[in-house]
PANUGU-698271 format. One record per residue (C-alpha): x, y, z; residue in one letter. Coordinates in pm, 1 decimal, padded with zeros to 6 digits. Layout:
<rs>
{u = X v = Y w = Z residu = A};
...
</rs>
This chain:
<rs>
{u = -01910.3 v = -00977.0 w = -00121.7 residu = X};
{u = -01881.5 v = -01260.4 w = -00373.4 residu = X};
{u = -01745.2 v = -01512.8 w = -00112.5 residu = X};
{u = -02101.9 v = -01452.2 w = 00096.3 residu = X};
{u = -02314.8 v = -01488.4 w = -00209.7 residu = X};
{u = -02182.1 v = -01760.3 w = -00353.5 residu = X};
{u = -02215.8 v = -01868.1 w = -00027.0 residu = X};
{u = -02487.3 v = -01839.3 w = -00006.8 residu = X};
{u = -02649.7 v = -01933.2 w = -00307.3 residu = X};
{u = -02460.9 v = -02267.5 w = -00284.9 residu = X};
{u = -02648.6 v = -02355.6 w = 00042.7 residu = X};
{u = -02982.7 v = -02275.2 w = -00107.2 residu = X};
{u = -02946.0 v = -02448.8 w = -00463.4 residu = X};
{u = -02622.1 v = -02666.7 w = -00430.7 residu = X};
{u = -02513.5 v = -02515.6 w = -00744.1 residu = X};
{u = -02219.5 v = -02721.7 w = -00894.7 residu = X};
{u = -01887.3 v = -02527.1 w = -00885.6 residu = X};
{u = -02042.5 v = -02290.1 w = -00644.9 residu = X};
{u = -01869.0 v = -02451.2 w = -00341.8 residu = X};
{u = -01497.1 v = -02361.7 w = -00482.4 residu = X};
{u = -01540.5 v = -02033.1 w = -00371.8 residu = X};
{u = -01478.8 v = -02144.6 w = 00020.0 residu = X};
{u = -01116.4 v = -02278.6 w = -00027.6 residu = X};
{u = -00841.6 v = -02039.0 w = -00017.0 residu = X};
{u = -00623.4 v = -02126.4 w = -00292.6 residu = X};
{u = -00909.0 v = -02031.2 w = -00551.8 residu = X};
{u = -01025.2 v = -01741.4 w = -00409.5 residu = X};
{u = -00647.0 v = -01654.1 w = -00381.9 residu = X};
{u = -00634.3 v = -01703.7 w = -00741.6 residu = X};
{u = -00919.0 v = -01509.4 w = -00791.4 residu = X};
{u = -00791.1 v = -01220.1 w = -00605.0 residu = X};
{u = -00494.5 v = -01216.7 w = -00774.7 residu = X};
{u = -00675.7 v = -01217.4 w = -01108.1 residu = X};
{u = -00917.5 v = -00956.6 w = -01037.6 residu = X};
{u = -00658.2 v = -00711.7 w = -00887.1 residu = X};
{u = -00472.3 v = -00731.7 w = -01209.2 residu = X};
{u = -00696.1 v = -00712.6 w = -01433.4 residu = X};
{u = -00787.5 v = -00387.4 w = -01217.5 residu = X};
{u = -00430.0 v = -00242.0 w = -01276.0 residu = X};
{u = -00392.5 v = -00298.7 w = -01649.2 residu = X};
{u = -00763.6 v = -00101.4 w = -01664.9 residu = X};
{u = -00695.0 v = 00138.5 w = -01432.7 residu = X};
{u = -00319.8 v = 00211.4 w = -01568.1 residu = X};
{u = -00375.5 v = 00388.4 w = -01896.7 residu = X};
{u = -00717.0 v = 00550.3 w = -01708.4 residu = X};
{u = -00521.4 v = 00707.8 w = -01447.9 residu = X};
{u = -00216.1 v = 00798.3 w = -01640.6 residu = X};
{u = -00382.2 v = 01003.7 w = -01893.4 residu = X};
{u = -00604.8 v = 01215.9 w = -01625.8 residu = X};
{u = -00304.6 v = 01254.3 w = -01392.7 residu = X};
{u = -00090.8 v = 01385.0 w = -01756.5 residu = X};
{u = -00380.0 v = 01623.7 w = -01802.1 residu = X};
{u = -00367.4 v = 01750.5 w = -01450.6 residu = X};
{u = -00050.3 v = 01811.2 w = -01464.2 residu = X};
{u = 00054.3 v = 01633.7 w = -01161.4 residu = X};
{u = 00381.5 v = 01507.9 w = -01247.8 residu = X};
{u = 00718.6 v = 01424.6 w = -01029.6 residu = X};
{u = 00994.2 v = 01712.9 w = -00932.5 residu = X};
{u = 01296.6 v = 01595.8 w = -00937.3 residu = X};
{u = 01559.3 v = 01709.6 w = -00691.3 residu = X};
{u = 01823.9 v = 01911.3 w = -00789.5 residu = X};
{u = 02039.0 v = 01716.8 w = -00546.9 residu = X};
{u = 01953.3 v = 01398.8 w = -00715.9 residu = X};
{u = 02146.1 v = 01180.1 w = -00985.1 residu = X};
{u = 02157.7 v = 01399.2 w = -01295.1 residu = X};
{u = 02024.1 v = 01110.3 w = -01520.1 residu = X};
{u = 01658.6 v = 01144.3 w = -01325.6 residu = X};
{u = 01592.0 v = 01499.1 w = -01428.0 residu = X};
{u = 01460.3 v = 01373.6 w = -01800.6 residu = X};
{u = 01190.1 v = 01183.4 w = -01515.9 residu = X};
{u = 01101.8 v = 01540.3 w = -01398.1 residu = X};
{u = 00708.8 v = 01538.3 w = -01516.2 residu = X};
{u = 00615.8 v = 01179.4 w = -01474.9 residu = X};
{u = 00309.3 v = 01071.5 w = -01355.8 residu = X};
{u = 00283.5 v = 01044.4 w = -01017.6 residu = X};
{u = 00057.2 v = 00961.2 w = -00752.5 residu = X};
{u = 00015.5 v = 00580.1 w = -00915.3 residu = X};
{u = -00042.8 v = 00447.9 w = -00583.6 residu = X};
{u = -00367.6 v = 00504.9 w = -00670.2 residu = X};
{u = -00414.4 v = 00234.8 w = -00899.2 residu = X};
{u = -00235.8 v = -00030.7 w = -00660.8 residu = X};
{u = -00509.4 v = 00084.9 w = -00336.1 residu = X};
{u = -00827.7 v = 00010.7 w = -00534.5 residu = X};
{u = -00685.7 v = -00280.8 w = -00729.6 residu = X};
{u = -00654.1 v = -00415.6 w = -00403.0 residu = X};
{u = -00876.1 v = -00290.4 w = -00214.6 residu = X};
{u = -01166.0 v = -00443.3 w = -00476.6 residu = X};
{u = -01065.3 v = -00746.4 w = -00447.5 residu = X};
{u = -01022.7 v = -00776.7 w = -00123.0 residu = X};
{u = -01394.1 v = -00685.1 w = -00051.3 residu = X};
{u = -01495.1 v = -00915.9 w = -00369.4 residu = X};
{u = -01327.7 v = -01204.4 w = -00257.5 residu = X};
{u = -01190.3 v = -01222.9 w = 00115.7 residu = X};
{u = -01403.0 v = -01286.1 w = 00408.6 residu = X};
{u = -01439.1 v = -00937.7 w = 00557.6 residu = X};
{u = -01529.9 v = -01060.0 w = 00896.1 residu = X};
{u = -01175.3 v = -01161.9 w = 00952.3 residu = X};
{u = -00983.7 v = -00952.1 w = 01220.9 residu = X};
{u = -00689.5 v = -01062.0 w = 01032.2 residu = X};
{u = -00808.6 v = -00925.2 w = 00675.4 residu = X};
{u = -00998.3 v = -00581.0 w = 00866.9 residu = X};
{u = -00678.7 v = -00510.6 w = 01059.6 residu = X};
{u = -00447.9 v = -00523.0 w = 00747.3 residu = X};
{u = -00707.0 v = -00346.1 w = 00521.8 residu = X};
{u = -00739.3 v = -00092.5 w = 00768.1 residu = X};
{u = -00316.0 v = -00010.7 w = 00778.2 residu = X};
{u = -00304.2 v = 00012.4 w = 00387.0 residu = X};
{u = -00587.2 v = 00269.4 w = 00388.1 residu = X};
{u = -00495.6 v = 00475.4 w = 00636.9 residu = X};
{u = -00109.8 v = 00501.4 w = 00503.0 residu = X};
{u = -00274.2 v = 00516.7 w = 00166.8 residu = X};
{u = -00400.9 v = 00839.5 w = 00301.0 residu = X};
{u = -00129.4 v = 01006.0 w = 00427.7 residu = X};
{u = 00085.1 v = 00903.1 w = 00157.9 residu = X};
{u = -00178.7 v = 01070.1 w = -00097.6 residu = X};
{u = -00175.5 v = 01391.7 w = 00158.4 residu = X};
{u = 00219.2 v = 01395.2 w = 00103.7 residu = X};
{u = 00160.4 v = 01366.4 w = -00269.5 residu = X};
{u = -00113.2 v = 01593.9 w = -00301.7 residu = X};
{u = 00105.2 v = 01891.4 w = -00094.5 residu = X};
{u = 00428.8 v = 01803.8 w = -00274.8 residu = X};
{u = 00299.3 v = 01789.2 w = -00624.6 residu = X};
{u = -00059.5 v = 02000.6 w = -00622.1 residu = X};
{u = 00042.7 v = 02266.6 w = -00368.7 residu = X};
{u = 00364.9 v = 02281.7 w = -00452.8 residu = X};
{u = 00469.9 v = 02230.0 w = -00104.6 residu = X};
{u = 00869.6 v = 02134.3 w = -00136.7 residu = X};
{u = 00874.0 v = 01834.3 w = 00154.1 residu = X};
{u = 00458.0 v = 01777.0 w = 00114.5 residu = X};
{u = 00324.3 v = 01700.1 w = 00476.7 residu = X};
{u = 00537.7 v = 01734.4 w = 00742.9 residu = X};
{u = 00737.0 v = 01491.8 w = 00875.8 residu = X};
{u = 00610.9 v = 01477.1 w = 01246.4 residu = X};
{u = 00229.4 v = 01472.4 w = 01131.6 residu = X};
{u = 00358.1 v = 01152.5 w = 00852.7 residu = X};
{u = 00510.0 v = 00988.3 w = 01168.6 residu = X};
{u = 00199.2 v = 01056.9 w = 01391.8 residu = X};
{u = -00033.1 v = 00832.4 w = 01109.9 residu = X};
{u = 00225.3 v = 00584.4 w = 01132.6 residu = X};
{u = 00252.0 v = 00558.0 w = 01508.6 residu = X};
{u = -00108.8 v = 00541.1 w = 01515.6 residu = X};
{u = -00165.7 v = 00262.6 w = 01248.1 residu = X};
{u = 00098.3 v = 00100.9 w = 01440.6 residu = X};
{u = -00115.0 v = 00162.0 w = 01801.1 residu = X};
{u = -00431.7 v = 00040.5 w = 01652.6 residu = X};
{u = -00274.3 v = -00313.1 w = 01524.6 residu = X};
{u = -00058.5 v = -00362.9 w = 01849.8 residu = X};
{u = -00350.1 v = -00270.3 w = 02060.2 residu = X};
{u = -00577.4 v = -00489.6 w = 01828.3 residu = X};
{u = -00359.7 v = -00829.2 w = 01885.2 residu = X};
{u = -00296.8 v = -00762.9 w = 02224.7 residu = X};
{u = -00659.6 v = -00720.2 w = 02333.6 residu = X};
{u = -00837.2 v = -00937.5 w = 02128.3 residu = X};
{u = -00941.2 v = -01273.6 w = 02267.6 residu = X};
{u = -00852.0 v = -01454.9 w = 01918.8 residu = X};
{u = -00501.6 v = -01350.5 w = 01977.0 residu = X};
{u = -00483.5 v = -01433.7 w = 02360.7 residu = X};
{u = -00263.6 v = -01765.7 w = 02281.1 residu = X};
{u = 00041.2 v = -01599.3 w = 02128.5 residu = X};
{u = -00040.3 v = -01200.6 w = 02143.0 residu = X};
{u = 00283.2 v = -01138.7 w = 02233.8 residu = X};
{u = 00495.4 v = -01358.0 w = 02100.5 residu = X};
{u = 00696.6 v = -01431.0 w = 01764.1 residu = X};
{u = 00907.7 v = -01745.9 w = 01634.9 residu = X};
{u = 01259.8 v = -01717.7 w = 01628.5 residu = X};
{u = 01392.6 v = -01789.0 w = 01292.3 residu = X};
{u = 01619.1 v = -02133.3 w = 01280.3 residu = X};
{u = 01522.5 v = -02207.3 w = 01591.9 residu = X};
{u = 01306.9 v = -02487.6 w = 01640.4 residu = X};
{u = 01021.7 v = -02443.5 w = 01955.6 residu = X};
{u = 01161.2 v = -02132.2 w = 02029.9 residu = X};
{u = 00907.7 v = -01823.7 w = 02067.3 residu = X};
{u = 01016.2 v = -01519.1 w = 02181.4 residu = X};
{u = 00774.9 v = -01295.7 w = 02409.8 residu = X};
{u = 00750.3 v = -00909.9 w = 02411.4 residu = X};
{u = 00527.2 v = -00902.8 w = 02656.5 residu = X};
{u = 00456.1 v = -00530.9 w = 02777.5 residu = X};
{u = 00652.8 v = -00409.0 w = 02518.2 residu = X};
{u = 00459.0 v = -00581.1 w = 02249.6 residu = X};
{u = 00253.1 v = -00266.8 w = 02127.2 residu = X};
{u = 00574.9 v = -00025.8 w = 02105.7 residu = X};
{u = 00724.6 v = -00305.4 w = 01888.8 residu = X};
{u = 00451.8 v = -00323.3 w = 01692.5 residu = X};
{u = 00408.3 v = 00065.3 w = 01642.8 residu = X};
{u = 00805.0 v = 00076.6 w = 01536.0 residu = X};
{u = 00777.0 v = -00219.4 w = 01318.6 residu = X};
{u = 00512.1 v = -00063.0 w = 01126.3 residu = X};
{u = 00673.6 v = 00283.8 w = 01121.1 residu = X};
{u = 01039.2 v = 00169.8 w = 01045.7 residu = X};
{u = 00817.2 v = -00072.0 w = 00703.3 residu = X};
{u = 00624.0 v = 00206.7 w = 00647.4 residu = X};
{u = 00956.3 v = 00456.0 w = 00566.2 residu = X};
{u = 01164.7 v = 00155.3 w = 00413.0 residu = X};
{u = 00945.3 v = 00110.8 w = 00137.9 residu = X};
{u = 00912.8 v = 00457.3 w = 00072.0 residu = X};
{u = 01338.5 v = 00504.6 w = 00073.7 residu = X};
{u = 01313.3 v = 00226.5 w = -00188.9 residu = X};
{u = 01136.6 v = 00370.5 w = -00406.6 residu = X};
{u = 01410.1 v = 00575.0 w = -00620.9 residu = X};
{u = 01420.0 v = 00388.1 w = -00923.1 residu = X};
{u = 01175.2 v = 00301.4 w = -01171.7 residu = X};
{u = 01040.0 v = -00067.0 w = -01078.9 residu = X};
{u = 01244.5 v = -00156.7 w = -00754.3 residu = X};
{u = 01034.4 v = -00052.0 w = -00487.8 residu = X};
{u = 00708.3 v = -00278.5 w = -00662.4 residu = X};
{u = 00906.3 v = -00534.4 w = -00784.9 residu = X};
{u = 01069.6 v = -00596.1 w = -00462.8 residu = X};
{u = 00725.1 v = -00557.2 w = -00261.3 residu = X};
{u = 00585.7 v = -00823.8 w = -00485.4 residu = X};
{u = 00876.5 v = -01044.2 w = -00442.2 residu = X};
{u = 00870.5 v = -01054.3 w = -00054.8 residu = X};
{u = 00424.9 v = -01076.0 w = -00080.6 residu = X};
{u = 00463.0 v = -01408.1 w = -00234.4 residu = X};
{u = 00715.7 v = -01531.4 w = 00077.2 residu = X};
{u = 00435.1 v = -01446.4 w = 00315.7 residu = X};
{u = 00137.4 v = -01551.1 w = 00120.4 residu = X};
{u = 00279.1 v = -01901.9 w = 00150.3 residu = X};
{u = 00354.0 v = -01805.1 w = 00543.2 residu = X};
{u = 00004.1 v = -01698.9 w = 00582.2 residu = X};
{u = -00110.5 v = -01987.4 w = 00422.6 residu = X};
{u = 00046.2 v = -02255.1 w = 00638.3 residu = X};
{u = -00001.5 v = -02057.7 w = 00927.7 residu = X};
{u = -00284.9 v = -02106.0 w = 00930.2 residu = X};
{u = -00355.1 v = -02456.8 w = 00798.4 residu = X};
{u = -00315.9 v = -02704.1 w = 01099.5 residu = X};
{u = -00188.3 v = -02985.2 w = 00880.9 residu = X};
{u = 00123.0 v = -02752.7 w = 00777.2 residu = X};
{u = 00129.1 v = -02554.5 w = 01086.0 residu = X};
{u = 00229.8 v = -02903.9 w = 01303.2 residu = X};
{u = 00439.3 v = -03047.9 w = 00994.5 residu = X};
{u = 00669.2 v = -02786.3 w = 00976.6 residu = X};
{u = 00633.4 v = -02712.0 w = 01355.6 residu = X};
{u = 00515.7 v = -02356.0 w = 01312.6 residu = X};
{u = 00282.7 v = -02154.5 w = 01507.0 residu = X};
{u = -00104.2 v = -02268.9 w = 01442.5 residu = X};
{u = -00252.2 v = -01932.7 w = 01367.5 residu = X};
{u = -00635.9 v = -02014.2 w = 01314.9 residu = X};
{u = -00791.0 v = -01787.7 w = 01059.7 residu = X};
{u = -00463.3 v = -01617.6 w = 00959.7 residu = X};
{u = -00497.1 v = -01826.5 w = 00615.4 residu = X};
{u = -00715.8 v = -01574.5 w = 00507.0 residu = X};
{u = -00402.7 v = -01325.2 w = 00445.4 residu = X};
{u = -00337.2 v = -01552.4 w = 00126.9 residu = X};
{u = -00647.4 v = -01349.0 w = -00046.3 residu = X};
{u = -00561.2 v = -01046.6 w = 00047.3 residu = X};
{u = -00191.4 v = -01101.9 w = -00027.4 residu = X};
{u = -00306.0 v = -01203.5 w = -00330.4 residu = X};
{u = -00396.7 v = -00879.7 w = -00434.4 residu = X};
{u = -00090.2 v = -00693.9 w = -00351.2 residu = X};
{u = 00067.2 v = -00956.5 w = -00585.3 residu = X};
{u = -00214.7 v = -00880.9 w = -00848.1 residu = X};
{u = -00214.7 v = -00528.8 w = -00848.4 residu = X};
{u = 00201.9 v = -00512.3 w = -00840.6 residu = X};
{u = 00261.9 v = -00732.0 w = -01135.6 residu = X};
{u = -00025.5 v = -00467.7 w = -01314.2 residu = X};
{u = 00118.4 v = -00181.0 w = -01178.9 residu = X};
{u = 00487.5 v = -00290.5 w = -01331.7 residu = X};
{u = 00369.0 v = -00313.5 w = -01653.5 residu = X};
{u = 00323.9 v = 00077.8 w = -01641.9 residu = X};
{u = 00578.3 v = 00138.6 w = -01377.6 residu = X};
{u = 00921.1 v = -00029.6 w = -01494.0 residu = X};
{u = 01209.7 v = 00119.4 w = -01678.2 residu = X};
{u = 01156.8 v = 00392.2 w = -01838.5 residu = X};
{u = 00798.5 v = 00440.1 w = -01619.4 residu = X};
{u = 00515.4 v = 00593.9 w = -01709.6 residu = X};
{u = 00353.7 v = 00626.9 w = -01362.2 residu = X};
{u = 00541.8 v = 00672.6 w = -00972.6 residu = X};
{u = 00368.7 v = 00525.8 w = -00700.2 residu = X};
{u = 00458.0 v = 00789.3 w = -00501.5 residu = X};
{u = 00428.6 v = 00814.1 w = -00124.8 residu = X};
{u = 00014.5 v = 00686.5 w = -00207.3 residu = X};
{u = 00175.7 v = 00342.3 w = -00274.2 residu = X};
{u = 00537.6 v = 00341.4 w = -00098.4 residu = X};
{u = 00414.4 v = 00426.8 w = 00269.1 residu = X};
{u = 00056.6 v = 00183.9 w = 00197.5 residu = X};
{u = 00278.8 v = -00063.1 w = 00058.9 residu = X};
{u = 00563.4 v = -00062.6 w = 00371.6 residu = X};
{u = 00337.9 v = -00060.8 w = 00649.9 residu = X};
{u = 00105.0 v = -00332.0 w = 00519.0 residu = X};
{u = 00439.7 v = -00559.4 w = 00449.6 residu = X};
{u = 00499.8 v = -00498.5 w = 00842.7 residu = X};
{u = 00112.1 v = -00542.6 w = 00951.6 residu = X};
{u = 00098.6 v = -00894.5 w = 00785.0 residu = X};
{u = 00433.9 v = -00998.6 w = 00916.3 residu = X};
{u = 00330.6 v = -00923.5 w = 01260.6 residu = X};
{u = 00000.2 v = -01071.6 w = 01227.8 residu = X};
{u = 00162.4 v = -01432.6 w = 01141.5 residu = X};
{u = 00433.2 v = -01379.4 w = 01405.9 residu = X};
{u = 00749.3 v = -01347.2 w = 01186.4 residu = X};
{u = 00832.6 v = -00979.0 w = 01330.5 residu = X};
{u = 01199.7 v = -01128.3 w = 01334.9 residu = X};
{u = 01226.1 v = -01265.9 w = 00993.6 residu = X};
{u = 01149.7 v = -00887.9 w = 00845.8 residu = X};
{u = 01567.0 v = -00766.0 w = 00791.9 residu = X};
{u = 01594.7 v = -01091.4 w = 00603.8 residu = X};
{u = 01285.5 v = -01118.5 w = 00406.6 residu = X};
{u = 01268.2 v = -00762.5 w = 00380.2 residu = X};
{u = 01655.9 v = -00747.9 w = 00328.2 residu = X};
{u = 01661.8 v = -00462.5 w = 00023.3 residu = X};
{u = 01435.5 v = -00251.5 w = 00265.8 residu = X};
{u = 01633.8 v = -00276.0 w = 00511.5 residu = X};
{u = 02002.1 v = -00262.9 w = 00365.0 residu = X};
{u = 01835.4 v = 00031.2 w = 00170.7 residu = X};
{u = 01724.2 v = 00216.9 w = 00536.7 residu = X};
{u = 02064.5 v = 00118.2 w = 00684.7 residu = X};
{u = 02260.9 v = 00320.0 w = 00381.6 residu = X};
{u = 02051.8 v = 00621.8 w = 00479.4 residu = X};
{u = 02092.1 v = 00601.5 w = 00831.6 residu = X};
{u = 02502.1 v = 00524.6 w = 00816.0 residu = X};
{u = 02540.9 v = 00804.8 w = 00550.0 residu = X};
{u = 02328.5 v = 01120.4 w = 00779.2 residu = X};
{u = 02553.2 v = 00948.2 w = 01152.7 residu = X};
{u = 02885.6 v = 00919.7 w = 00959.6 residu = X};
{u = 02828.7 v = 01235.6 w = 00789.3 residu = X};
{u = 02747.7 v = 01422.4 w = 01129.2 residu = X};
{u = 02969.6 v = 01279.9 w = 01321.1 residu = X};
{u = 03266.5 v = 01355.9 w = 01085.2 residu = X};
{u = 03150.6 v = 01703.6 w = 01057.3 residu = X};
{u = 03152.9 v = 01758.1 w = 01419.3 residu = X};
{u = 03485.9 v = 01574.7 w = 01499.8 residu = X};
{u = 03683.9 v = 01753.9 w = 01138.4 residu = X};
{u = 03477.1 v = 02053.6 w = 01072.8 residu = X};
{u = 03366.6 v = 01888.7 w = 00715.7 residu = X};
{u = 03112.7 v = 01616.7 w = 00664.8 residu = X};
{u = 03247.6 v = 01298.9 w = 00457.6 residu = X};
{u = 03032.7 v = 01067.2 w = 00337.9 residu = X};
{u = 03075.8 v = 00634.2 w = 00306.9 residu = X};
{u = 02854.9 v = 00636.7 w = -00034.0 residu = X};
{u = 02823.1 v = 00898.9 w = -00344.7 residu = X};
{u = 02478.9 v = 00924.4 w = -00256.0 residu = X};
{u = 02211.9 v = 00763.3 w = -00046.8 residu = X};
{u = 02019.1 v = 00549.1 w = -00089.0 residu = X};
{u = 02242.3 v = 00324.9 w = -00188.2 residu = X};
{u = 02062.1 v = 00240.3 w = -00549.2 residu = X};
{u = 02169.9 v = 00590.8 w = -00589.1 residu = X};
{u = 02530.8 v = 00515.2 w = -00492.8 residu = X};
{u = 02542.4 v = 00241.7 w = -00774.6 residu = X};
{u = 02366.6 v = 00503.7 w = -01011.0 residu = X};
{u = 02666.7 v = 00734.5 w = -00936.4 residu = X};
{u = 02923.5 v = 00460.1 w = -01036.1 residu = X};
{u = 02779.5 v = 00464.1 w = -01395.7 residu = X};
{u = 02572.8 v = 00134.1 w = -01327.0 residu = X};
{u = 02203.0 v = 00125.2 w = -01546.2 residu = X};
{u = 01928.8 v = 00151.2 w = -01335.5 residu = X};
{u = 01772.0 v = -00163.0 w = -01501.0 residu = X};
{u = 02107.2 v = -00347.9 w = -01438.7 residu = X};
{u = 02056.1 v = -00226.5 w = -01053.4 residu = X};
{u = 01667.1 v = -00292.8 w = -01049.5 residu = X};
{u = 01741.6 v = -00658.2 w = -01177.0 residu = X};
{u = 02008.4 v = -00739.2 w = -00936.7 residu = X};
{u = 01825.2 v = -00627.0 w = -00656.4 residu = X};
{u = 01542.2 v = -00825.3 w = -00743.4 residu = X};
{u = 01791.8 v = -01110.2 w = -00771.1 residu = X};
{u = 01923.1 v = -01015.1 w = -00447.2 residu = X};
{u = 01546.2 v = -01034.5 w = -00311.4 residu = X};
{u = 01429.4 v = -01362.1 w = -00456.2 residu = X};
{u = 01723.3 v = -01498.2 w = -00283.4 residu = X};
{u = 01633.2 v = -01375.5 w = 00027.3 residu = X};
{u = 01306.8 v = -01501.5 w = -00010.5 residu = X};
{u = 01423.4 v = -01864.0 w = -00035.8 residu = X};
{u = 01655.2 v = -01850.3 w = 00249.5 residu = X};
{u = 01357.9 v = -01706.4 w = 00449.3 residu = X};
{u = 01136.0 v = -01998.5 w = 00342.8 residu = X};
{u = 01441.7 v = -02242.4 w = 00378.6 residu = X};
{u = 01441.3 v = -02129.9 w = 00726.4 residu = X};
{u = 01081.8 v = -02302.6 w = 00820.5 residu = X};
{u = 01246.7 v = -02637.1 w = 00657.8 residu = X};
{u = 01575.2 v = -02566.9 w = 00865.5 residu = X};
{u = 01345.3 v = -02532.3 w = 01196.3 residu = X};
</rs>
């Protein structure tokens, strides 16, 4: 909205300072700004009506024992991180971008299931909240849309199907007819890893902000030409606008944090976690660094891989013994650390450590190229 009438305005009156609003990094800036400034209004807002509602977090019996003074909590937070992005997004970005309509369109639609597994869970009282099959089917179809989207599209024709190999210097990698089912699992297996990550108070934002500024600066050279050919990348032409909308994740998860780390006032819930997860996936397909994900993404993905090796190990030793064992105390595995008497700040922080890490080796990689 602002980006078209300042714009605007600037072409009719050549207002000084009016033309900033057409590069990137300020609007960028501005996004950023906006979105948490959003959060920190929205926080306290949303908090006290959700407190007043009564719609607070069950805990599991099954869970670590220390969580059950959590039981009550705020939930639902994702709330706050959907419009303070969402605002300035539409403030700031140019919405006639496929690239910014295609990712908007993911964290919406996620938003919304999410917010229909929160609402069932903690309104209805509905134990597991929306069932798992109907959760998959809005992931699958975000996931359809998207790979449909950049395989159809004329603006995507060059590289549709394609994604760079990380390490690997003019080396692309082509789906081709099996583009689209990528696509819909990428989105799907984000989607859920987010949402497993989100056990302990801060980690699952944290960690999603962490990895956002990684592919704002992806997004950013992507789709600058002068980059794109220096560090021999490929040119994506328009996918720079990303950066603004990026921008806003970053924003809104540095607000939400201030309510949402140790001890937190607010959950995302599934509102924010599934929104979150599948966006992370959308953006990373759209700049063609599908196979960079398990090492950018590398907490979401050890975090998924805990799960998975805990439920096949524990099944398959029940089957072959008679008795399920399991390889951790509890998954996932942030809850396995919980169970060996580590703080869940100390385990928060180290992940984070873990992820900043990752993040440098993942932008080390373009270097490496």
């Amino acid at each position: 909205m602002f980006y078209y009438l300042f714009d605007y305005l600037n072409s009719l009156f050549d207002i000084p300072g009016f033309g900033m609003f057409k590069y990137l990094s300020v609007r960028s800036a501005v996004s950023a700004i906006t979105a948490l400034a959003i959060a920190f209004y929205l926080g306290p807002i949303v908090i006290k009506k959700l407190k007043k509602l009564q719609i607070g977090e069950t805990i599991r019996d099954e869970g670590p024992k220390g969580h059950m003074q959590k039981a009550g909590t705020p939930t639902m937070g994702g709330i706050i991180i959907l419009l303070a992005i969402v605002i300035p997004v539409l403030l700031w970005s140019d919405m006639a971008s496929t690239y910014i309509l295609l990712s908007l369109f993911g964290l919406l639609f996620l938003g919304f299931v999410g917010f229909a597994d929160d609402y069932l869970k903690v309104v209805k009282k509905y134990p597991k909240g929306l069932i798992a099959r109907y959760k998959l089917l809005g992931q699958i179809f975000v996931g359809l849309v998207v790979g449909s989207a950049i395989y159809f599209l004329p603006e995507f024709a060059e590289y549709n199907t394609q994604t760079t190999l990380p390490f690997f210097k003019n080396l692309n990698w082509d789906f081709q007819y099996l583009y689209i089912p990528v696509v819909i699992f990428i989105v799907t297996a984000t989607s859920n890893a987010v949402n497993l990550t989100d056990g302990l108070d801060g980690l699952a934002m944290g960690t999603v902000t962490f990895v956002m500024l990684a592919l704002a600066i992806i997004s950013y050279v992507s789709g600058n030409v002068i980059w794109a050919d220096y560090l021999n990348i490929v040119y994506l032409p328009g996918s720079g606008e990303l950066t603004v909308f990026i921008a806003a994740i970053i924003g809104a998860g540095l607000g939400f944090l201030w309510f949402n780390f140790y001890p937190a006032q607010i959950f995302m819930g599934d509102t924010g976690s599934l929104a979150l997860g599948g966006v992370f996936g959308i953006i990373a397909i759209l700049v063609k660094k599908e196979l960079l994900l398990p090492l950018l993404g590398g907490i979401f993905f050890i975090e998924t891989m805990s799960v998975i090796l805990q439920r096949g190990y524990f099944k398959y030793t029940k089957k072959k013994y008679g008795e399920g064992k399991r390889i951790f105390k509890m998954s996932p595995i942030h809850h396995h650390y919980e169970l060996l008497g580590w703080a869940e700040p100390k385990i928060v922080m180290r992940f984070y450590i873990i992820t900043i890490i990752l993040v440098i080796v993942s932008l080390a990689s373009f270097k490496v190229r």
